[in-house]
C-alpha positions in Angstrom: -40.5 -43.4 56.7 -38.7 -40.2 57.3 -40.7 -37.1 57.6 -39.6 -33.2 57.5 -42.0 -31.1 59.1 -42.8 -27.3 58.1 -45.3 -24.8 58.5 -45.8 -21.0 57.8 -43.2 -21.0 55.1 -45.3 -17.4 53.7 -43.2 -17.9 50.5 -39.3 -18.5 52.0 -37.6 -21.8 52.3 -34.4 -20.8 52.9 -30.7 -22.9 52.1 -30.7 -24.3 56.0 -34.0 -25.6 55.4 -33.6 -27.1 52.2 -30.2 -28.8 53.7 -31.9 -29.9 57.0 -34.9 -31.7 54.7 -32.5 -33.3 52.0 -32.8 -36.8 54.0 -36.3 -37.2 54.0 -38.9 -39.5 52.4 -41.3 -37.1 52.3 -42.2 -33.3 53.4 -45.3 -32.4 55.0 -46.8 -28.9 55.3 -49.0 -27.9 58.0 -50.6 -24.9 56.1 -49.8 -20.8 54.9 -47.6 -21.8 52.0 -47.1 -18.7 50.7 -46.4 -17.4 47.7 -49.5 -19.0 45.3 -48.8 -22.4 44.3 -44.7 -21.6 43.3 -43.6 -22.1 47.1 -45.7 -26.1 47.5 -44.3 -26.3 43.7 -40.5 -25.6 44.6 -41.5 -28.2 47.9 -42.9 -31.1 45.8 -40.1 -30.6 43.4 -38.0 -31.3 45.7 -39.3 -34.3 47.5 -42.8 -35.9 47.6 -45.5 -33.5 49.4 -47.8 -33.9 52.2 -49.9 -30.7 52.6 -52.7 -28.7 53.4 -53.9 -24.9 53.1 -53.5 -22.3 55.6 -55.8 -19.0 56.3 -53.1 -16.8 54.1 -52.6 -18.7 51.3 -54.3 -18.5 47.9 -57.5 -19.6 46.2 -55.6 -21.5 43.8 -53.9 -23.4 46.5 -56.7 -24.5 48.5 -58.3 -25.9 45.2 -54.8 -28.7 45.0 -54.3 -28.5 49.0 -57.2 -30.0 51.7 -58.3 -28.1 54.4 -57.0 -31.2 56.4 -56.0 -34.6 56.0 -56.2 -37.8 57.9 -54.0 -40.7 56.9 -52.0 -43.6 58.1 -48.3 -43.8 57.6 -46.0 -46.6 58.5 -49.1 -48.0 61.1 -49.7 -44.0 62.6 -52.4 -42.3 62.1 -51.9 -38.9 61.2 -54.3 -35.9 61.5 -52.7 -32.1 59.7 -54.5 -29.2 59.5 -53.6 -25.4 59.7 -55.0 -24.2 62.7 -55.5 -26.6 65.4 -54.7 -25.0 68.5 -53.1 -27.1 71.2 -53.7 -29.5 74.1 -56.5 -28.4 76.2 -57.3 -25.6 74.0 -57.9 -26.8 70.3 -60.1 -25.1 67.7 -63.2 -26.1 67.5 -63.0 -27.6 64.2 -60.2 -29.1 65.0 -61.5 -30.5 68.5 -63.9 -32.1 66.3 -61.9 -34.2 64.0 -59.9 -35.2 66.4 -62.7 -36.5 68.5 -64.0 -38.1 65.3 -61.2 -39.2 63.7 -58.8 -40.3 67.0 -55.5 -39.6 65.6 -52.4 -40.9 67.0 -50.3 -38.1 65.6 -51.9 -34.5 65.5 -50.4 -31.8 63.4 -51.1 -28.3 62.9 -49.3 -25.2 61.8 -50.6 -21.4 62.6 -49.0 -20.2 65.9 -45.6 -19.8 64.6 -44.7 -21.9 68.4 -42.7 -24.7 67.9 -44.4 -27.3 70.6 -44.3 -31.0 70.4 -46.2 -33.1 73.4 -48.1 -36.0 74.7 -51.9 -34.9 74.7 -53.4 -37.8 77.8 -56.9 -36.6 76.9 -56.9 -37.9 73.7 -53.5 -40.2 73.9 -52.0 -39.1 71.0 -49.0 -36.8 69.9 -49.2 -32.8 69.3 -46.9 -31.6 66.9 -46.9 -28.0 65.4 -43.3 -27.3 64.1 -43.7 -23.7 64.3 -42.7 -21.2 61.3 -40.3 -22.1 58.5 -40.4 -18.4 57.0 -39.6 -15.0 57.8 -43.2 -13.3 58.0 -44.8 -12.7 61.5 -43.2 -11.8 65.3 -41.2 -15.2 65.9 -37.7 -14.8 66.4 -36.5 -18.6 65.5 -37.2 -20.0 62.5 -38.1 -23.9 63.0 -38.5 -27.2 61.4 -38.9 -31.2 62.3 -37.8 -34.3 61.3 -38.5 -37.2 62.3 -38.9 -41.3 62.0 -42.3 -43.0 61.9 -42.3 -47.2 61.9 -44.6 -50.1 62.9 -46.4 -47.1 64.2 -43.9 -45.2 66.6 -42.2 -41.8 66.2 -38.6 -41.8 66.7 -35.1 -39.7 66.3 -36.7 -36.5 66.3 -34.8 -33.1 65.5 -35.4 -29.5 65.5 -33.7 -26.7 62.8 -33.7 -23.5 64.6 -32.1 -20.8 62.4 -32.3 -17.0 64.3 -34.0 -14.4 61.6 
């Protein structure tokens, strides 16, 4: 399976974006859509949609999108949710599901920092692929893709495009 990664669109998908995700399987969406329901719509129109809500986005969106989700794909178990914090300093919520749940992938959005890496505590994968859009202090706009069989992560890229 070949995953694109966003986060923090806030309403903007942009051509480079929309280029850089053409190959995928699948898009998933760490959380603060944007824009009401028209921004996951323009997304899942697109190609199939993975997603969950973020603090900004709408009513109407958390009612179709999950607070998180926990899933396997291609032998991984995955883990999203908006705000996660990162290694050795998650939020609490989502320190929780994690020690629950014991994804081998996490995901989270929120912190508009790009950051991908091994977590030993908890032997899994931290991956938030920092902001797609344009709202907020980040200079670089970012996205992932990557490959996911029997399992493993592989062949992972990074779109940064400057503001």
């Amino acid at each position: 399976m070949y995953i694109g990664l966003l986060s923090d669109t806030h309403g903007v998908v942009g051509p480079e974006f929309w280029k850089f995700l053409s190959p995928v399987d699948e898009i998933w969406h760490a959380g603060d859509f944007g824009g009401g329901l028209d921004t996951a719509a323009e997304i899942a129109e697109f190609k199939p949609l993975v997603g969950v809500y973020g603090n900004c986005d709408s009513f109407d969106l958390r009612y179709q999108y999950p607070e998180y989700k926990c899933w396997d794909c291609e032998g991984m178990s995955v883990l999203m949710m908006h705000i996660g914090g990162s290694p050795g300093h998650y939020y609490p919520r989502a320190k929780e599901l994690i020690e629950i749940l014991r994804p081998k992938l996490f995901v989270c959005g929120h912190s508009h920092i790009l950051k991908v890496m091994h977590d030993p505590k908890y032997d899994m994968l931290y991956v938030n692929p920092g902001a797609a859009g344009i709202q907020g202090w980040h200079a670089v706009r970012t996205a992932l893709r990557f490959r996911i069989e029997g399992g493993d992560i592989s062949k992972m890229e990074v779109l940064e495009v400057k503001r």
